[in-house]
N, CA, C and O atoms as a printed pandas DataFrame, in Angstrom:
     atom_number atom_name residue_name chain_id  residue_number  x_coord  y_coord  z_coord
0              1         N          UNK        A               1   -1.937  -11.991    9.336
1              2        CA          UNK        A               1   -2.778  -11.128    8.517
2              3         C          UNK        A               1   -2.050  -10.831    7.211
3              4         O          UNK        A               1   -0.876  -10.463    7.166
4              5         N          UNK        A               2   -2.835  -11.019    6.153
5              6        CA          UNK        A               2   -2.205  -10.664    5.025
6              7         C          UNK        A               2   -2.149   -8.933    4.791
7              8         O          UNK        A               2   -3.171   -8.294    5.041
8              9         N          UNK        A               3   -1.176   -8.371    4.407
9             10        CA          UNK        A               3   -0.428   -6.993    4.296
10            11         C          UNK        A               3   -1.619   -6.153    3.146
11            12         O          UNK        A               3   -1.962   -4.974    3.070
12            13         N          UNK        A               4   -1.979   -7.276    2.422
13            14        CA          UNK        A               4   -3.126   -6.128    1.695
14            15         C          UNK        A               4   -4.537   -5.758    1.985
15            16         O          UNK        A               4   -5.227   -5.008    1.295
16            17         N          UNK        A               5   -5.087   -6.697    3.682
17            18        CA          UNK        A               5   -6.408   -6.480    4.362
18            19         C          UNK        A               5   -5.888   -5.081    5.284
19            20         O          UNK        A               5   -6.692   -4.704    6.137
20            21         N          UNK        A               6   -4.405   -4.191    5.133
21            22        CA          UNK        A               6   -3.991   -3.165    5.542
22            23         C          UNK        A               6   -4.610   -1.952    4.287
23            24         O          UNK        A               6   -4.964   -0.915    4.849
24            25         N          UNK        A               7   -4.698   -1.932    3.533
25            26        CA          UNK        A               7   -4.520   -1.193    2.515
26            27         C          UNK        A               7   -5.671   -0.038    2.762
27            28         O          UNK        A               7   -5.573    1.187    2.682
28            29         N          UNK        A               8   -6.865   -0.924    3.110
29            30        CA          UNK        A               8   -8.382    0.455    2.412
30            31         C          UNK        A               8   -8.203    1.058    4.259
31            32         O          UNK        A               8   -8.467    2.196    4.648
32            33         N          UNK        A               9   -7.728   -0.017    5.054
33            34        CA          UNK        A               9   -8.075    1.324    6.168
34            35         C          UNK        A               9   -7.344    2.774    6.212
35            36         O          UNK        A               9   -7.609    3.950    6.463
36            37         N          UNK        A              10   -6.104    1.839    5.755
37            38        CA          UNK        A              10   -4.630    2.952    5.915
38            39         C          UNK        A              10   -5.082    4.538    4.890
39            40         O          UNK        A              10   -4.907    5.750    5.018
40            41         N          UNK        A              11   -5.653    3.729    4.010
41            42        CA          UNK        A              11   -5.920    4.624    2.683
42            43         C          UNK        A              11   -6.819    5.323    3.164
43            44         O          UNK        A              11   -7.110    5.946    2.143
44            45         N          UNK        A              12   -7.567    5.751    4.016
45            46        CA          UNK        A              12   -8.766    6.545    5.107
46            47         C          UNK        A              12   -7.964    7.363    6.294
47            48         O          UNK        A              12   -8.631    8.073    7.047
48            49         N          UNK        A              13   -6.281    7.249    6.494
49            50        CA          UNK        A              13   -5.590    7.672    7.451
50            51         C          UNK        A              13   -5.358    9.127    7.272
51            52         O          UNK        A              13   -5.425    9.488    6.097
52            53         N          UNK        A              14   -5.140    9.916    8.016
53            54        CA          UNK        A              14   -4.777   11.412    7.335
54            55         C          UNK        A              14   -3.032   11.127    7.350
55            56         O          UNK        A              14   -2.435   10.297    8.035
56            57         N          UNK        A              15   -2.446   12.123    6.342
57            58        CA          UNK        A              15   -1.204   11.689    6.534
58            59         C          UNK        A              15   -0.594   10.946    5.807
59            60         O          UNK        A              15   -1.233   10.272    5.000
60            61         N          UNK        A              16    0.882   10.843    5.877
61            62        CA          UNK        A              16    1.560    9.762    4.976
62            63         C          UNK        A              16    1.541    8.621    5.849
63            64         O          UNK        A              16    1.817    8.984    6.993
64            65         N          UNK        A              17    1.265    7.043    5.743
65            66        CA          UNK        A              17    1.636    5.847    6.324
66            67         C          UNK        A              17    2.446    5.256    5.601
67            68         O          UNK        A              17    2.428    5.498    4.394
68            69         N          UNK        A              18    3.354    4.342    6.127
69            70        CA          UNK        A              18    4.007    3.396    6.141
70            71         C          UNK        A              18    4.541    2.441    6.779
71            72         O          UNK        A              18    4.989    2.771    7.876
72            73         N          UNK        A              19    4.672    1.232    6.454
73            74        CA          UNK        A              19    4.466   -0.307    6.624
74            75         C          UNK        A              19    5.299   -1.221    5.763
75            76         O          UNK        A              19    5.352   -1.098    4.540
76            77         N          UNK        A              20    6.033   -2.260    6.534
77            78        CA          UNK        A              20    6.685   -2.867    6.242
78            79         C          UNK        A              20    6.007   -4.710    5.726
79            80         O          UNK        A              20    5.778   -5.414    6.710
80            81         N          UNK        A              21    5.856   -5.073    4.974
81            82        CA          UNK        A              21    5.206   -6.698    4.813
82            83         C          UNK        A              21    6.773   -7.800    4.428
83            84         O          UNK        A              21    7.836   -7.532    3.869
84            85         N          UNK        A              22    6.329   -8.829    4.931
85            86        CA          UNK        A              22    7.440   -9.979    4.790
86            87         C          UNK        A              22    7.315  -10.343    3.386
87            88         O          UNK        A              22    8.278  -10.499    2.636
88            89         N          UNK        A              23    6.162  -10.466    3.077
89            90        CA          UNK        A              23    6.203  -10.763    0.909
90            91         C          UNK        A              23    5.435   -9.938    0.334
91            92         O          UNK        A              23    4.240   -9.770    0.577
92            93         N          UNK        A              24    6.308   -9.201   -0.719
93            94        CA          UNK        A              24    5.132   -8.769   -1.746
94            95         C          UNK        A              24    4.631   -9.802   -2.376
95            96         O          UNK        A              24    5.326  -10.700   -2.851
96            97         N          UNK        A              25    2.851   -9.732   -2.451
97            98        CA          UNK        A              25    2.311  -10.456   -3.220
98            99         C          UNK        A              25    1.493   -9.977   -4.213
99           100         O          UNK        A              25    1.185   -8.829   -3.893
100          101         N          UNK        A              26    0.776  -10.406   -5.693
101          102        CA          UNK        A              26    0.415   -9.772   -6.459
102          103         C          UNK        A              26   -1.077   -9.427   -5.530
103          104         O          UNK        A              26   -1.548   -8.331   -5.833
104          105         N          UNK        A              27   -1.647   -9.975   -4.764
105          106        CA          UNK        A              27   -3.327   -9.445   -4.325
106          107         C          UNK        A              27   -2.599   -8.229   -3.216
107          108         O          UNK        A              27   -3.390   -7.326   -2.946
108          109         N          UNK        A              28   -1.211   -8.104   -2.555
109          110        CA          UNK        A              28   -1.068   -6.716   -2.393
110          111         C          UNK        A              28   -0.853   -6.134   -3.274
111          112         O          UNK        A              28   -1.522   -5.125   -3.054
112          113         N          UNK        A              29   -0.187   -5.928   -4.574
113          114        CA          UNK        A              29   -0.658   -5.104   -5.692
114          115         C          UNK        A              29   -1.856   -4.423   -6.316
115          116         O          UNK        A              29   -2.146   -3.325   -6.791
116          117         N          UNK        A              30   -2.388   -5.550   -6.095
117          118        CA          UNK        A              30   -3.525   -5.490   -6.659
118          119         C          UNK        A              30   -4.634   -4.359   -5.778
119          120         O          UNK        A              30   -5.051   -3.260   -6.141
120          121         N          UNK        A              31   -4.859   -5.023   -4.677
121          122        CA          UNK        A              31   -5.609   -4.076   -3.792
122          123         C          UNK        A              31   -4.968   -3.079   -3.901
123          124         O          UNK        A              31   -5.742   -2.510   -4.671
124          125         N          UNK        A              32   -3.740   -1.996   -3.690
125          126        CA          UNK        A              32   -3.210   -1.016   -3.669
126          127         C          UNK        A              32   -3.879   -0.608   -5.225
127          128         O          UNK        A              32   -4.948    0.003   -5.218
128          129         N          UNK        A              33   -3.356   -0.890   -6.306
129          130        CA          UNK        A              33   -3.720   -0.330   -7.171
130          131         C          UNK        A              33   -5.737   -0.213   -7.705
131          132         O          UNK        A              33   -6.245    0.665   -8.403
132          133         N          UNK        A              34   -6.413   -1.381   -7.083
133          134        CA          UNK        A              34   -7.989   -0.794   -6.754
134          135         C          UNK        A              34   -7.922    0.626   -6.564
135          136         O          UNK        A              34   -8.045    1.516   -7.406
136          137         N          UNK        A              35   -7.658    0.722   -5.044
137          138        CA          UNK        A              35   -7.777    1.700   -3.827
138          139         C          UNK        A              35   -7.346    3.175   -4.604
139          140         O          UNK        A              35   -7.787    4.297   -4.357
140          141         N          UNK        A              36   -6.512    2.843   -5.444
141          142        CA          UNK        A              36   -5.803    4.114   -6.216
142          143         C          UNK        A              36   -6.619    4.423   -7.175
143          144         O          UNK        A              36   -6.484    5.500   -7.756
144          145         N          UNK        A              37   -7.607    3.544   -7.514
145          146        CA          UNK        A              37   -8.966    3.873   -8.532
146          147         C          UNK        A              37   -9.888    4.706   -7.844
147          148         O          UNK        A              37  -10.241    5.734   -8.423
148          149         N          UNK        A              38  -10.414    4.416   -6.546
149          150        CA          UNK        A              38  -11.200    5.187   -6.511
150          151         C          UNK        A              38  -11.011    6.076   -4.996
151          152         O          UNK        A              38  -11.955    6.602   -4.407
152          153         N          UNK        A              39   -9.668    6.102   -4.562
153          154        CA          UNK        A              39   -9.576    7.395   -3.924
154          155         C          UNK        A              39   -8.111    8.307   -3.970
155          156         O          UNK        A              39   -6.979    7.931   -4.276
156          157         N          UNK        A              40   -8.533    9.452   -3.603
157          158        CA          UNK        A              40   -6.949    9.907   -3.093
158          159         C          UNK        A              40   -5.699    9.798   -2.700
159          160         O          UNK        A              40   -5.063   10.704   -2.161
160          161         N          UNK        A              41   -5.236    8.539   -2.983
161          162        CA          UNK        A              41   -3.947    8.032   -2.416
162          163         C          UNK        A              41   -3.193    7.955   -3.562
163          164         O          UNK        A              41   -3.802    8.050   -4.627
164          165         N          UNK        A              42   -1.429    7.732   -3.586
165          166        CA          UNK        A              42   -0.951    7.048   -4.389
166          167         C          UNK        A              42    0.127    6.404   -3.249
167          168         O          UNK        A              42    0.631    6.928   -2.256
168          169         N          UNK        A              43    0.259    5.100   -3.793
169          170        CA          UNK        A              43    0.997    4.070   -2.962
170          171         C          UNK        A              43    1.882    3.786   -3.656
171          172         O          UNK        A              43    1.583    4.001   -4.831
172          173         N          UNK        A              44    3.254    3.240   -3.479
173          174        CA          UNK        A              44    4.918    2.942   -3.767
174          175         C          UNK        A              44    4.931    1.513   -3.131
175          176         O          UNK        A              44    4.492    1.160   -2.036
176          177         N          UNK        A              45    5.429    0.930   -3.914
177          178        CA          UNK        A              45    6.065   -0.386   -2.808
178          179         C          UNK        A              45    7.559   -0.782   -3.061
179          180         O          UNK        A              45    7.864   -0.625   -4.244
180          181         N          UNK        A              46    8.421   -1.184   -2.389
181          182        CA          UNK        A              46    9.957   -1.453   -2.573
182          183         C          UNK        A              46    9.710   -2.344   -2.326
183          184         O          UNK        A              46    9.138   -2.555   -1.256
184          185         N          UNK        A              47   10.012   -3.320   -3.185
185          186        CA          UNK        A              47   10.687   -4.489   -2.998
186          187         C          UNK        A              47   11.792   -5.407   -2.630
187          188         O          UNK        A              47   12.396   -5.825   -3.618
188          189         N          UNK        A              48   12.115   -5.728   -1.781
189          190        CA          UNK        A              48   13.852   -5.849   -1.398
190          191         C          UNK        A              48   14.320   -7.264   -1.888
191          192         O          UNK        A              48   13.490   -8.165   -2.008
192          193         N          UNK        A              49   15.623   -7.459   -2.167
193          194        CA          UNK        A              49   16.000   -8.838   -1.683
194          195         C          UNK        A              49   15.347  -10.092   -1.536
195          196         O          UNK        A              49   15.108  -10.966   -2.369
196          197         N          UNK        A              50   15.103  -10.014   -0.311
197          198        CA          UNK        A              50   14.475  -11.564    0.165
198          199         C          UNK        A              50   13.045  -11.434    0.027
199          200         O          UNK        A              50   12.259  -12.167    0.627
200          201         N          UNK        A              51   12.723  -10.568   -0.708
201          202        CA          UNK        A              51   11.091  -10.764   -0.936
202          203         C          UNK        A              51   10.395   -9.779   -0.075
203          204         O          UNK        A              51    9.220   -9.495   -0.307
204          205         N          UNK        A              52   10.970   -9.304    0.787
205          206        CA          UNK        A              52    9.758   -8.662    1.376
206          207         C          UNK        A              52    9.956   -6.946    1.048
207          208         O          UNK        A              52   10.812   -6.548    0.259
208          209         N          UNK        A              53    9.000   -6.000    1.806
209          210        CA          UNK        A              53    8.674   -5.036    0.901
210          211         C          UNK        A              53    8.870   -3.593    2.034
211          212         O          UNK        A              53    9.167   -3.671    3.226
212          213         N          UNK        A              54    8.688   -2.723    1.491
213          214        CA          UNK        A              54    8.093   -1.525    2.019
214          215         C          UNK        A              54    7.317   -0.853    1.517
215          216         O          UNK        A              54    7.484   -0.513    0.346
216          217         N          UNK        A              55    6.276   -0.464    2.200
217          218        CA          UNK        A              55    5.179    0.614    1.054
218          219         C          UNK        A              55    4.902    1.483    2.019
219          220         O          UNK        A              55    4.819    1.394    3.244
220          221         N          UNK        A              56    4.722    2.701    0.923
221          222        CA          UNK        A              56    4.372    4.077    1.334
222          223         C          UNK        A              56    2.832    4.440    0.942
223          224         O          UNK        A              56    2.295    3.917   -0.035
224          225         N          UNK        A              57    2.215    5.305    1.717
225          226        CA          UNK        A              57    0.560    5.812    0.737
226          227         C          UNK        A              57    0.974    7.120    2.054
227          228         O          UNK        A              57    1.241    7.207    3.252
228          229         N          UNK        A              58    0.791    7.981    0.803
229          230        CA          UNK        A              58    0.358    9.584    0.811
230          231         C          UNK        A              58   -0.851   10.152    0.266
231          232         O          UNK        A              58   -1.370    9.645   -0.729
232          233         N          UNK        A              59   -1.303   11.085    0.794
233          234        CA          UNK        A              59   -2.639   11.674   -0.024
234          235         C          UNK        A              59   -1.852   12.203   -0.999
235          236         O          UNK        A              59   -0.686   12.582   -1.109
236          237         N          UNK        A              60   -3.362   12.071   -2.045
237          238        CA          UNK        A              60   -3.153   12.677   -3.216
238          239         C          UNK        A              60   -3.140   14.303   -3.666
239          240         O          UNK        A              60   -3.337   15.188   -2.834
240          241         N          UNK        A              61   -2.931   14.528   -4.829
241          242        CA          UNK        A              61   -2.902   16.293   -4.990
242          243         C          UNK        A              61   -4.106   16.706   -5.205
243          244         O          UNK        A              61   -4.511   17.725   -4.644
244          245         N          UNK        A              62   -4.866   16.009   -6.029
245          246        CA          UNK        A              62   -6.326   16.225   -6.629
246          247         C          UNK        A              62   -7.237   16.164   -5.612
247          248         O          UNK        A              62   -8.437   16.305   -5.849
């Protein structure tokens, strides 16, 4: 499964989530930053080393 068909459910979670993916890719960017258009979240991603990542999504303040 690609790490960014994670994004709109997680973004519906109460709570902070986080999740680890083997590659950041730009369509996980991408979807994260959609999702940040039109709801309450803001999402972080770390990038490590060998390519792969960590991302965070917390609700928003607003």
């Amino acid at each position: 499964m690609e790490c960014g068909q994670l994004v709109l459910p997680l973004a519906f979670a109460s709570g902070p989530r986080y999740w680890t993916t083997p590659t950041v890719t730009e369509h996980l960017c991408t979807v994260i930053w959609v999702v940040e258009q039109f709801l309450d979240v803001e999402a972080r991603i770390k990038e490590n080393p060998d390519g792969s990542g960590n991302v965070s999504m917390t609700p928003g303040t607003g």
